[in-house]
C-alpha positions in Angstrom: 37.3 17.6 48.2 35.0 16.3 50.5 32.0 18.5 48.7 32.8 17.0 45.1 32.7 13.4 47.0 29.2 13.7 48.5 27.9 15.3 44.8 29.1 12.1 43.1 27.9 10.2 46.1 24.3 11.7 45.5 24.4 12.1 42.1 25.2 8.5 42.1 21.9 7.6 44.4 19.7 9.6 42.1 21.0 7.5 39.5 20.3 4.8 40.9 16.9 5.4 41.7 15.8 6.0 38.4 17.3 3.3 36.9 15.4 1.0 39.4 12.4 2.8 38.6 12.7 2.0 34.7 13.3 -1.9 35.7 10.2 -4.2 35.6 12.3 -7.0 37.6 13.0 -4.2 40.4 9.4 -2.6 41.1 8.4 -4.2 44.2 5.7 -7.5 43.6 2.9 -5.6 45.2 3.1 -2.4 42.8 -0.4 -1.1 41.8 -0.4 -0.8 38.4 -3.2 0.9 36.0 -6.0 -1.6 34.7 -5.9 -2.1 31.1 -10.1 -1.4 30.1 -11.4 -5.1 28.9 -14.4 -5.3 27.0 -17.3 -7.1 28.6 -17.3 -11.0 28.8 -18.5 -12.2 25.2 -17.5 -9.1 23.1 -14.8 -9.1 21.5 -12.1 -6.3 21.1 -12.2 -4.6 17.6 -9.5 -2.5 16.7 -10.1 0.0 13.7 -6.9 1.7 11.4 -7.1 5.4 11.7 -7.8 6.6 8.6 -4.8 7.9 6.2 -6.8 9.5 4.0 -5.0 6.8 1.1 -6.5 4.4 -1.2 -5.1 3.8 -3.8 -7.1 1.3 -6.3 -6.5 -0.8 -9.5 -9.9 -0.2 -11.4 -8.6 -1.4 -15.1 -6.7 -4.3 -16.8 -6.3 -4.7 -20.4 -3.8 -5.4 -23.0 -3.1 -2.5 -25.7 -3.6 -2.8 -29.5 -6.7 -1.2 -31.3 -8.9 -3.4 -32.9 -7.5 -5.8 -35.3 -3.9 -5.7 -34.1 -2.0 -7.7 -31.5 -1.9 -7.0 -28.4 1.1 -4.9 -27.6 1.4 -4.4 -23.4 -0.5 -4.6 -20.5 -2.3 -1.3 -19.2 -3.2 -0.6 -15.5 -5.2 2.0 -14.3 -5.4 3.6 -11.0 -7.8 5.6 -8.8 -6.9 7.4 -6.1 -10.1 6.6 -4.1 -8.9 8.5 -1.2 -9.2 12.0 0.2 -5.3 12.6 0.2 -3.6 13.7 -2.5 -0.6 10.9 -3.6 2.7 11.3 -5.1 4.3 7.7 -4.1 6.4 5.0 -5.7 4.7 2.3 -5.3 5.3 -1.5 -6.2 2.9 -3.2 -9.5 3.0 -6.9 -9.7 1.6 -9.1 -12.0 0.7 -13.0 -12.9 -0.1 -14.6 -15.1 -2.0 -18.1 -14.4 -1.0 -18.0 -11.2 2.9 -17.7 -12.3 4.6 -14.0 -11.2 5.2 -12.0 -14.5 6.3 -9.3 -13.3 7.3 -6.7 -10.5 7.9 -2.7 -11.5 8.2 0.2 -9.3 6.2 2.8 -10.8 5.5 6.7 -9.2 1.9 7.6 -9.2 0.8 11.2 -8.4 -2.9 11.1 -8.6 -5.2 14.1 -7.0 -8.5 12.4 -5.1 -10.9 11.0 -8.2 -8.1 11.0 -10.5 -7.2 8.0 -12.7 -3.6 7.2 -14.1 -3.3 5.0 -16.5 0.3 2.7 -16.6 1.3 0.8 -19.8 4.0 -2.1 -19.2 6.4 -0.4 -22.2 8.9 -3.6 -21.9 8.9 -4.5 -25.4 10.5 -8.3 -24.0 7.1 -8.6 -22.0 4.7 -7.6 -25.0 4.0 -11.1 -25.6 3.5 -12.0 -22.0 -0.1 -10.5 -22.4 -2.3 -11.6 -25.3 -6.3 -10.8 -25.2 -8.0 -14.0 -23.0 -5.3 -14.2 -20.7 -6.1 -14.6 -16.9 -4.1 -12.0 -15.3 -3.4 -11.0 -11.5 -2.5 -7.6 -10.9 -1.7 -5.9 -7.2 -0.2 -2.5 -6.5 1.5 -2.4 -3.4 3.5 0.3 -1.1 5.5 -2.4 1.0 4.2 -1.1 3.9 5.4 2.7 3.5 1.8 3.9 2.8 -0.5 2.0 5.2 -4.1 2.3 2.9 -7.6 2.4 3.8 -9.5 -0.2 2.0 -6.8 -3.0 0.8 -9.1 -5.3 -0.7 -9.3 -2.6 -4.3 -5.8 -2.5 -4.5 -5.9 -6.1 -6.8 -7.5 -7.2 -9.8 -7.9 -10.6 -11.2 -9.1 -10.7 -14.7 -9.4 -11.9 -18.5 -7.5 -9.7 -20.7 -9.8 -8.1 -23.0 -9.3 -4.9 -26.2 -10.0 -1.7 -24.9 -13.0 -0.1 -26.8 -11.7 1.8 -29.8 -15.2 2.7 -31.4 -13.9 6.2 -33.6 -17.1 8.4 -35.0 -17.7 8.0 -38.6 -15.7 10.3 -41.2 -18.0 12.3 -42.6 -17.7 13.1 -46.4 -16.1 16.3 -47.0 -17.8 18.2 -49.5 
């Protein structure tokens, strides 16, 4: 009996001890501890991301329709302007004047260099995007996929037709 009393006894010290070591408020005052590495007087401390490898970029806005016809939705396209290959859902928001449009979750899976283009295929929202409209555009991870360069992941522009120049028919004989 007098064995399992002195093992609780010093299991209880060791205890203890650690726990005192883990406590800011019990380390004596006079403790030496490390010295964090200051930069020298007048510089000032500049703290670069590590790279991910992920950028993702909005490098297109325009409303749909080929020439002639009203417009019909707003297109997005995306580059993947980083090294990593992404397969994310990802947040696309939009305004229009200033005013939010709209928010979607989309899923891009884009291989470095690759483009993916996204068409808005809410017929309710067709309307929202005539040709000459000022629209704001931002696609956005909510902080799951930290990115390189977050100043291409936004576009503000002036809706304009996308090109639909078609060659000439030639006359079959």
């Amino acid at each position: 009996m007098k064995r399992t009393t002195v093992f609780f006894f010093v299991l209880a010290a060791m205890l203890a001890t650690f726990a005192a070591a883990d406590d800011p408020a019990k380390q004596p005052k006079d403790a030496k501890r490390p010295a964090l590495a200051t930069p020298p007087a007048g510089q000032a401390t500049v703290v670069a991301p590590a790279a991910t490898g992920y950028d993702i970029a909005i490098v297109a806005l325009s409303s749909t329709g080929p020439e002639g016809s009203p417009p019909e939705a707003l297109k997005v396209t995306f580059e993947n302007k980083g090294t990593q290959p992404l397969d994310h859902d990802l947040f696309l928001q939009a305004k229009i004047a200033g005013q939010p449009a709209m928010l979607r979750s989309i899923h891009i899976r884009l291989q470095p260099g690759a483009r993916q283009v996204w068409t808005n295929g809410y017929p309710a929202e067709a309307h929202l995007y005539p040709w000459g409209t000022d629209v704001w555009a931002k696609i956005d991870a909510q902080g799951t996929l930290r990115e390189d360069d977050e100043r291409n992941n936004e576009m503000s522009k002036v809706l304009q037709k996308f090109a639909t120049s078609r060659p000439a028919a030639s006359p079959r004989p």
